[in-house]
C-alpha positions as CSV (number, residue, x, y, z in Angstrom):
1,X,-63.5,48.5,-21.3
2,X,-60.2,46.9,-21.9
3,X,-59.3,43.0,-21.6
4,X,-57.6,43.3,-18.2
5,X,-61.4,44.3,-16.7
6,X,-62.8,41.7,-18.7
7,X,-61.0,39.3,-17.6
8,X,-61.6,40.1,-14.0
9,X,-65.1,40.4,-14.6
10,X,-65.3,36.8,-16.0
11,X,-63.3,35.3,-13.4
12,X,-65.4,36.7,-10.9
13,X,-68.9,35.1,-13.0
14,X,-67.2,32.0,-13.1
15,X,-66.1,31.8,-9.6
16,X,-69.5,32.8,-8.1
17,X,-71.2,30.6,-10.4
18,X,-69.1,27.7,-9.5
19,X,-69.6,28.6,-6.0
20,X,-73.3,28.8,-6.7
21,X,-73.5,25.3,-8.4
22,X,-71.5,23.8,-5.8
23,X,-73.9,24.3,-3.3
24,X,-77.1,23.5,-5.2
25,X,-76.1,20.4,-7.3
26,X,-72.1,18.9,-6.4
27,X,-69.5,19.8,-4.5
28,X,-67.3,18.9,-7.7
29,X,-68.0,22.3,-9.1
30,X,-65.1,23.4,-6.1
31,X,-62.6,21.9,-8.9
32,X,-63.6,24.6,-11.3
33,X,-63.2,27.1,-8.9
34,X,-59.4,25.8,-8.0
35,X,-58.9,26.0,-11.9
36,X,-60.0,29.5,-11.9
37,X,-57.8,30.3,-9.3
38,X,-55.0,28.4,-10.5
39,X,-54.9,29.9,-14.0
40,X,-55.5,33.8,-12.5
41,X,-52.6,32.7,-10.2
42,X,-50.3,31.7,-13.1
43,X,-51.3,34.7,-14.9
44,X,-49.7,36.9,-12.5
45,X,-45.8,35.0,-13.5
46,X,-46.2,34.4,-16.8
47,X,-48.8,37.3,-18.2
48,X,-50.7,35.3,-20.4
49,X,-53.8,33.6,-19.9
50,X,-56.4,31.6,-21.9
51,X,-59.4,33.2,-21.8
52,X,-57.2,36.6,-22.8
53,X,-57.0,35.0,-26.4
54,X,-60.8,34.8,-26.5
55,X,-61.3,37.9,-25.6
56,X,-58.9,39.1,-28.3
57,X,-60.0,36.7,-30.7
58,X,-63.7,39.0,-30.3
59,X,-61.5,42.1,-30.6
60,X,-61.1,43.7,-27.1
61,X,-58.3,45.4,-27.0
62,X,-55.5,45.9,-24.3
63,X,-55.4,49.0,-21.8
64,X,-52.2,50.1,-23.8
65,X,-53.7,50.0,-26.7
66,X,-56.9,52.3,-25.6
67,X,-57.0,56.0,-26.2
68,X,-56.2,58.3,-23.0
69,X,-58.8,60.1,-21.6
């Protein structure tokens, strides 16, 4: 997989979790899921986001940078 599907997939875990912890212990876990948002939203002007540099920093590389099938 490359770091664009990561990302998505991680998002997704957080949202849902967030969404799942707001429910069963405070509704303050909503602000996590704004931040989510907020930072995918970003993401989509400026093309850089922060968990991207994690997932480089653990070596996943970019879809441009994976071999064609």
């Amino acid at each position: 997989m490359h770091i664009e599907r990561y990302l998505r997939l991680i998002a997704g875990i957080f949202v849902l979790t967030s969404l799942v912890l707001a429910r069963v212990h405070s509704e303050y876990w909503l602000l996590f899921t704004a931040f989510v948002g907020l930072n995918l939203f970003q993401s989509f002007f400026t093309n850089w986001c922060p968990m991207m540099m994690f997932l480089k920093w653990f070596g996943v590389k970019g879809c441009k940078e994976m071999p064609a099938n």
